[in-house]
C-alpha positions in Angstrom: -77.0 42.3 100.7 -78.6 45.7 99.4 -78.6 47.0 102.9 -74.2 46.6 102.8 -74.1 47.4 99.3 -76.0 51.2 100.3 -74.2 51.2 102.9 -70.6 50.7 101.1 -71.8 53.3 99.1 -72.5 55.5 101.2 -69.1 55.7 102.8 -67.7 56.0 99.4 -69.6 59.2 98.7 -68.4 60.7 102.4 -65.1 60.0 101.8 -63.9 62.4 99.0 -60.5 61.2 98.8 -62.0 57.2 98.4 -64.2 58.4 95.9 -62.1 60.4 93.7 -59.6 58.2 93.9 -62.1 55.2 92.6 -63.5 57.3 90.0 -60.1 58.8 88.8 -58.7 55.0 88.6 -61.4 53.5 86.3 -61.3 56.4 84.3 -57.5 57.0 83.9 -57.6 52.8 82.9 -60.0 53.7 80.0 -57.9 56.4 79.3 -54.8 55.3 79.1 -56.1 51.4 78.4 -56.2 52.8 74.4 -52.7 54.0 74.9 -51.3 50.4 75.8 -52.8 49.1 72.6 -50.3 51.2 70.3 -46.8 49.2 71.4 -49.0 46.1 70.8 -50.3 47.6 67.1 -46.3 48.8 66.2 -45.6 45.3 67.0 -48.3 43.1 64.9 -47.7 45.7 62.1 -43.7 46.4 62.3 -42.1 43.3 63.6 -39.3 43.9 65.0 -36.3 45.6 62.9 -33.8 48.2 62.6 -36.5 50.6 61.7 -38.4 49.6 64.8 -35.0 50.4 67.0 -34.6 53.7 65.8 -38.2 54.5 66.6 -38.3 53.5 69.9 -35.1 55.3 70.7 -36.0 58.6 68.8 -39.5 58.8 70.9 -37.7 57.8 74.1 -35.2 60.6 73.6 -37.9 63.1 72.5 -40.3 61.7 75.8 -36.5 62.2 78.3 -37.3 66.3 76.8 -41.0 66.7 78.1 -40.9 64.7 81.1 -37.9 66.6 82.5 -40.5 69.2 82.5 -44.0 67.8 82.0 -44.4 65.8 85.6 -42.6 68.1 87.6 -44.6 70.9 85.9 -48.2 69.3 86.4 -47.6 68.5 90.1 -45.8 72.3 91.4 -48.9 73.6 89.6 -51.3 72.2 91.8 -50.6 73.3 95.3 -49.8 76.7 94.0 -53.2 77.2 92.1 -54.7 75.6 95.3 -53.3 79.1 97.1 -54.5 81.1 94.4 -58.1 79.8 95.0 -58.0 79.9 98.5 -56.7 83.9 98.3 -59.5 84.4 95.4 -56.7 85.3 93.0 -56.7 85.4 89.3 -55.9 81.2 88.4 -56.0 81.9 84.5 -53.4 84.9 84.2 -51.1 82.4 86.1 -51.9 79.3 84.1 -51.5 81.6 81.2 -47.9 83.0 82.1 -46.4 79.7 82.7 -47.0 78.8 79.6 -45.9 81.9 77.4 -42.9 81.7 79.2 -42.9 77.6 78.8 -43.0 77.5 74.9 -40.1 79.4 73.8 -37.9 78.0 76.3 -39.1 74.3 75.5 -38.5 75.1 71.5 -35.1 76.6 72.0 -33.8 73.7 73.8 -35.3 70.7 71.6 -34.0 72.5 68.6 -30.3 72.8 70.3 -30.7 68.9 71.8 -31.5 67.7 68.1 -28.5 69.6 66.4 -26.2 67.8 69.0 -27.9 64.3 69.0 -26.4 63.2 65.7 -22.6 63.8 66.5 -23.2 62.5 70.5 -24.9 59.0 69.7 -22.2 58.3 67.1 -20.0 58.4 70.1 -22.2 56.3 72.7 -24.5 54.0 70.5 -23.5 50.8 68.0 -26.1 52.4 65.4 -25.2 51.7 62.0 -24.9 55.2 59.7 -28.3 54.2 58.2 -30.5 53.8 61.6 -28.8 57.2 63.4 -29.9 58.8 59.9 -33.7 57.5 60.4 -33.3 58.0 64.6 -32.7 62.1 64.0 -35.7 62.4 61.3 -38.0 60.6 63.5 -36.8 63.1 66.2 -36.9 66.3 64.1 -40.5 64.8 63.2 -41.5 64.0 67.1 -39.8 67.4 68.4 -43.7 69.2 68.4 -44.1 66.3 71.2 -41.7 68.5 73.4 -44.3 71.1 74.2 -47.2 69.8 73.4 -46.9 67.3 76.1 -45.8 70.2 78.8 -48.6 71.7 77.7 -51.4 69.1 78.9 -49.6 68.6 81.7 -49.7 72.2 82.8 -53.6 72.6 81.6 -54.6 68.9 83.7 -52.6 69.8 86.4 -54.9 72.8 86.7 -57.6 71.1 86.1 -56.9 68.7 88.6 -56.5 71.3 91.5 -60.2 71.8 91.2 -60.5 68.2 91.9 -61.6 67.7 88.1 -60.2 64.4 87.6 -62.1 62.8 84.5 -61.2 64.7 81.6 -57.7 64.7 82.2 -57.8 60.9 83.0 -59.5 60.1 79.9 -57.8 62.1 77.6 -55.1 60.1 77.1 -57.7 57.7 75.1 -59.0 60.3 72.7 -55.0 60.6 71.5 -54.0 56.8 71.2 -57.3 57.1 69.0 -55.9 59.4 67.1 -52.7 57.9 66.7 -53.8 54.7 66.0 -56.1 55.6 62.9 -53.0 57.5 61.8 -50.7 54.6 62.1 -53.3 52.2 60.4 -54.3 54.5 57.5 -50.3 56.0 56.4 -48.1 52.7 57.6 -47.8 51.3 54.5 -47.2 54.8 52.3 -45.0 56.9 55.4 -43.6 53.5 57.1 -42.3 54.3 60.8 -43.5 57.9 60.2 -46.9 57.1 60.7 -45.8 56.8 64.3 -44.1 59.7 64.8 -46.9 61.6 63.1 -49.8 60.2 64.8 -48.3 61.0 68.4 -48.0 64.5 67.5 -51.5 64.9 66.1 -53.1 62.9 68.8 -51.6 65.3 71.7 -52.9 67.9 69.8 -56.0 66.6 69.5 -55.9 65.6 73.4 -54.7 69.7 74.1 -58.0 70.4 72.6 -60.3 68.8 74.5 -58.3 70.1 77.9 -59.5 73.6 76.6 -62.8 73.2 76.0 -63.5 71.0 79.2 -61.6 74.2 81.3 -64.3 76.5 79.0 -67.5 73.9 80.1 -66.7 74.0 84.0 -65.4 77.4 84.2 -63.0 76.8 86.3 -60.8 80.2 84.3 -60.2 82.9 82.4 -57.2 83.2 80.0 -56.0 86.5 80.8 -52.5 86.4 78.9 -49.7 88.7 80.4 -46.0 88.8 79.8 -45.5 89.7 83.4 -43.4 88.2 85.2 -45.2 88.0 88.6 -44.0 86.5 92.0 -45.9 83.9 91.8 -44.7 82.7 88.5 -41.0 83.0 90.0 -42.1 80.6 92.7 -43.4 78.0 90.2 -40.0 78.2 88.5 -38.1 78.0 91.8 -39.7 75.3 93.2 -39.8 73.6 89.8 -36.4 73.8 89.3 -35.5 71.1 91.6 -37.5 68.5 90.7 -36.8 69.5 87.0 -33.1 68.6 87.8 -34.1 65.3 89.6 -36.5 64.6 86.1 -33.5 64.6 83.8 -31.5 62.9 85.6 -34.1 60.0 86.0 -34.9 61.1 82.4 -32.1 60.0 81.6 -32.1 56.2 82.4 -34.3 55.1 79.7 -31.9 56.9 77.2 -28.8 55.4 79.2 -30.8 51.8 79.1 -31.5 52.0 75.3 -27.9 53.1 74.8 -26.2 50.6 76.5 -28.9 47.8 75.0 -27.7 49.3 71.3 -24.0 47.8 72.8 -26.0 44.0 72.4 -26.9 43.8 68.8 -29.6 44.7 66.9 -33.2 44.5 68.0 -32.5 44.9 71.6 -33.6 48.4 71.6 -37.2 47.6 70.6 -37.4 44.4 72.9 -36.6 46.4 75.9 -39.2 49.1 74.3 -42.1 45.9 73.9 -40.9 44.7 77.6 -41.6 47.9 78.8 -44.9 48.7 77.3 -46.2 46.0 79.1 -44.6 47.0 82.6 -46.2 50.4 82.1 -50.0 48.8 82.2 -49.9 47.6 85.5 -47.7 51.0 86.7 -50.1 53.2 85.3 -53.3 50.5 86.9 -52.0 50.9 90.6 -50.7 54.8 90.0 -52.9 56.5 87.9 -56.0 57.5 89.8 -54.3 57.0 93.1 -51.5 59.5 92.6 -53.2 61.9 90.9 -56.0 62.6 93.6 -53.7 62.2 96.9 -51.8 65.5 95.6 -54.6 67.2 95.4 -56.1 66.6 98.6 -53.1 66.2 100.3 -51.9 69.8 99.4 -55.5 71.0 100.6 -55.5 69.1 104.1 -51.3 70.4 104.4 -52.7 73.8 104.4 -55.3 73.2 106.9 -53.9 70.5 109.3 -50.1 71.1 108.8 -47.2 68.5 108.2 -48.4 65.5 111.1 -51.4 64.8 109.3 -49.6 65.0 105.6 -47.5 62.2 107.8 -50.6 60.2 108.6 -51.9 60.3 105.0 -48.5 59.0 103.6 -48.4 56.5 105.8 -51.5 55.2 105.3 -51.5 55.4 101.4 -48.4 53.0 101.9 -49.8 50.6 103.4 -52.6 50.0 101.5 -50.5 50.3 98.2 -48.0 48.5 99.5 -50.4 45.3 99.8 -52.5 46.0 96.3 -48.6 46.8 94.2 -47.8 43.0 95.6 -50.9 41.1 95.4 -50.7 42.2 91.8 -47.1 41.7 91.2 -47.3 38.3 92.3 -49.9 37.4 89.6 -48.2 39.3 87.2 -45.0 37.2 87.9 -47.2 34.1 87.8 -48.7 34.5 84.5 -46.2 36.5 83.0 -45.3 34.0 80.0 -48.9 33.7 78.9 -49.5 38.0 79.2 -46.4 37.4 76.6 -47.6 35.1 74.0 -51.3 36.6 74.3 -50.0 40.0 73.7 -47.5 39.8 70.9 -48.2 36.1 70.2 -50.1 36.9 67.2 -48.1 39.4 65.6 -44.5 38.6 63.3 -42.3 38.2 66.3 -40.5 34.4 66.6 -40.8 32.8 69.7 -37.6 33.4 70.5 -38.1 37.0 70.9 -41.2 36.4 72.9 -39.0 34.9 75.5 -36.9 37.7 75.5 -39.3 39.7 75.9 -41.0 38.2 78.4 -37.7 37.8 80.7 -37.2 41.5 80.7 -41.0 42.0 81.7 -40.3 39.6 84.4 -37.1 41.1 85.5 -38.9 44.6 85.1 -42.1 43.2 87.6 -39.5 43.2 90.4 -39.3 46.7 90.8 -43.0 47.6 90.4 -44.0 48.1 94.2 -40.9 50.3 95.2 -41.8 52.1 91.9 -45.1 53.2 93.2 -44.3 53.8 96.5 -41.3 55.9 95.3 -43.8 58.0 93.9 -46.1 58.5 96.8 -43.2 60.0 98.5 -42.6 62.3 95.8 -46.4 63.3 95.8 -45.7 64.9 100.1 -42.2 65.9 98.8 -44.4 67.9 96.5 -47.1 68.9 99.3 -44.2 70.0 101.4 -42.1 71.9 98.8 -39.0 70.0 99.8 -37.8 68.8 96.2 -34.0 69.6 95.9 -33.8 65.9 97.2 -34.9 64.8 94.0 -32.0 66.1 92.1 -29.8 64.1 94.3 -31.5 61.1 94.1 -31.8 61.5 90.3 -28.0 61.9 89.8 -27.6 58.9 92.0 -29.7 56.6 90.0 -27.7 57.3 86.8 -24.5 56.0 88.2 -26.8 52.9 90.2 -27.9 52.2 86.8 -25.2 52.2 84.8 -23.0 50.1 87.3 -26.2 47.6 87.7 -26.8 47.4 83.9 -23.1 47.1 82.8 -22.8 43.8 85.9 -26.3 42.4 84.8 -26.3 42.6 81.3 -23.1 40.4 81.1 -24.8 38.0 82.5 -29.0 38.5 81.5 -28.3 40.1 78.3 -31.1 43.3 77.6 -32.8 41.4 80.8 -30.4 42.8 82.8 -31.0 46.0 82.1 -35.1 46.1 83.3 -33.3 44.3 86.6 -30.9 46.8 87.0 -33.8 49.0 86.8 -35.8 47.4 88.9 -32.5 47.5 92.0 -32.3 51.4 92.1 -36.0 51.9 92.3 -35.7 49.7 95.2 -32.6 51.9 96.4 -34.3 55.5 95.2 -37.8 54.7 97.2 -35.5 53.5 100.6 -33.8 57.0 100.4 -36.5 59.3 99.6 -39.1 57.8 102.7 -35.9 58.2 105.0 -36.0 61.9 103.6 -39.5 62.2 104.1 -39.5 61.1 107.9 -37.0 63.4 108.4 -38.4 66.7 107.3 -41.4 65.4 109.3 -39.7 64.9 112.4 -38.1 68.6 111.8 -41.3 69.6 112.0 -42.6 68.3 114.3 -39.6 69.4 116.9 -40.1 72.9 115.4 -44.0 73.2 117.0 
């Protein structure tokens, strides 16, 4: 039994890719394991209300502004400081130009998005005059959130280019600390600010730690430069695109949430509690996995060429494709009980827990397209092929709201987490047909 178990271990360490992507998962769990516990905390402490509504709407509005940016950002980062290190060029004067030039193009359009939110959701949401007044304080209060968060993404993309994985993984952790000692010590003097306030403080907490784990390893310099170099117009090109594609898909949470406001009050934050609880086992099967097959996938592209990035893919399916359902499956089973443990205990009625728990349910369905959706994006990525995504993006906005508007007549805010759950299905069926495309293009062309 110790002879296999050296052995296992053995092959572990000589596979890089295995063992990164082992050590990134546990780590990103702990990590972003703290960060689950806040929905569940905003629930025991907050109910379920008006007040509740219009903070989970003002932070998913605020989160559509950073991750049109923030994901696309992190991953066009990486193969591009991977060329950088392989020419011996200067990493920090890049890393440092993308985000001067970042910030003030990030502030100007928050502030111009919060000045048109007020008169825009009058049009589109059922908010009463008192919750849209409470929806664009907590925005104007969470609009920091904007670039701070494009700002860790740019600094752990970077990081994780030089294959350092654990810092970036488990620095989501130190900020849901944060946040939560925020929330417990002001929620009864600042209410639903305590939120708002504690997110903002926590990324900057979590931006600090980034810095000083770049100044322990080394890894760069910060030379800052208002230069606009080549380089930093090929980030911006080939950013561009899946930027595009980001608001688009951005855009369905805000376009879920809208349409949820159309079925009464409190829908908005059970949708929000239903989808907290989806994100745990997303972020389990995605997390380490993704992060780490971008890195060395962009690193074996450059060396072995586009039939070998189609190798990796397809064997990163598979074995996803068999963990995402095994998992799914005893999600599905035990879904009720995940529930009731989870919110159970807080000041919820059991009727909402049932709501609640159908949504999750309805939201499970689309967790294995979900991740294999973003595998594809990960060689999209590798290959610089990402005007795709803004197609696709645009395409899931109509998908969705034709899917919620058909299922929500008849599920009620259910419907909406299984209208969610069909155009994942339909985006990941699209983007692998992509994929095998370009790959047979290439292939023809050698």
């Amino acid at each position: 039994m110790k002879k296999y178990l050296r052995d296992f271990i053995s092959q572990i360490k000589n596979r890089p890719l295995v063992k990164d992507t082992i050590t990134t998962s546990v780590l990103s769990i702990i990590g972003k394991g703290v960060g689950f516990l806040i929905p569940f905390f905003i629930a025991r402490w907050f109910g379920i209300s008006n007040y509740t509504d219009a903070f989970f709407f003002a932070y998913g509005v605020i989160l559509f502004l950073s991750i049109t940016v923030a994901p696309a950002i992190e991953n066009t980062v990486v193969p591009l400081i991977s060329q950088l290190i392989n020419k011996k060029e200067d990493v920090g004067s890049f890393v440092s130009r993308v985000i001067i030039f970042l910030i003030p193009i990030l502030l100007l359009f928050t502030c111009v998005f919060i000045i048109l939110a007020r008169p825009i959701l009058s049009m589109i949401t059922k908010f009463d005059t008192e919750s849209l007044n409470l929806i664009i304080r907590l925005m104007i209060e969470l609009s920091p959130l904007a670039v701070l968060l494009v700002i860790s993404s740019i600094l752990a993309g970077s990081m994780n280019t030089y294959k350092k994985f654990a810092t970036p993984a488990l620095s989501p952790a130190f900020r849901a600390i944060i946040n939560l000692l925020i929330i417990f010590l002001f929620k009864d003097s600042w209410g639903v600010y305590s939120i708002a306030r504690g997110y903002v403080i926590g990324e900057i907490f979590r931006i600090c730690i980034l810095l000083w784990s770049i100044r322990k390893h080394h890894l760069f310099s910060w030379r800052f430069s208002f230069k606009f170099s080549d380089d930093l117009k090929e980030l911006f090109i080939i950013t561009l695109y899946p930027v595009l594609g980001m608001v688009a898909v951005g855009l369905n949470p805000i376009i879920d949430q809208t349409m949820a406001t159309w079925l009464g009050p409190t829908k908005v934050s059970v949708l929000s509690y239903a989808d907290r609880l989806y994100t745990i086992p997303v972020t389990f099967l995605s997390s380490g996995v993704i992060v780490t097959l971008l890195s060395h996938w962009s690193e074996r592209y450059q060396k072995h060429g586009a039939v070998r990035l189609s190798i990796d893919v397809n064997k990163a399916i598979k074995f996803i494709l068999l963990a995402s359902s095994i998992l799914t499956a005893g999600l599905l089973l035990f879904s009720k009980i995940i529930v009731y443990l989870v919110y159970g205990r807080g000041a919820l009625t059991p009727h909402v827990l049932n709501q609640i728990n159908l949504t999750f349910v309805c939201y499970l369905f689309g967790l294995v397209p979900y991740i294999l959706a973003r595998v594809v994006i990960r060689a999209l990525v590798v290959l610089k092929k990402l005007h795709f995504l803004m197609i696709v993006g645009v395409l899931r906005n109509v998908c969705n709201i034709v899917f919620n508007y058909m299922f929500m007549k008849r599920l009620g805010v259910a419907g909406i987490a299984l209208s969610t759950s069909f155009v994942t299905l339909i985006e990941y069926v699209l983007l692998k047909q992509y994929f095998n495309k370009i790959i047979v293009r290439n292939s023809e062309s050698t």
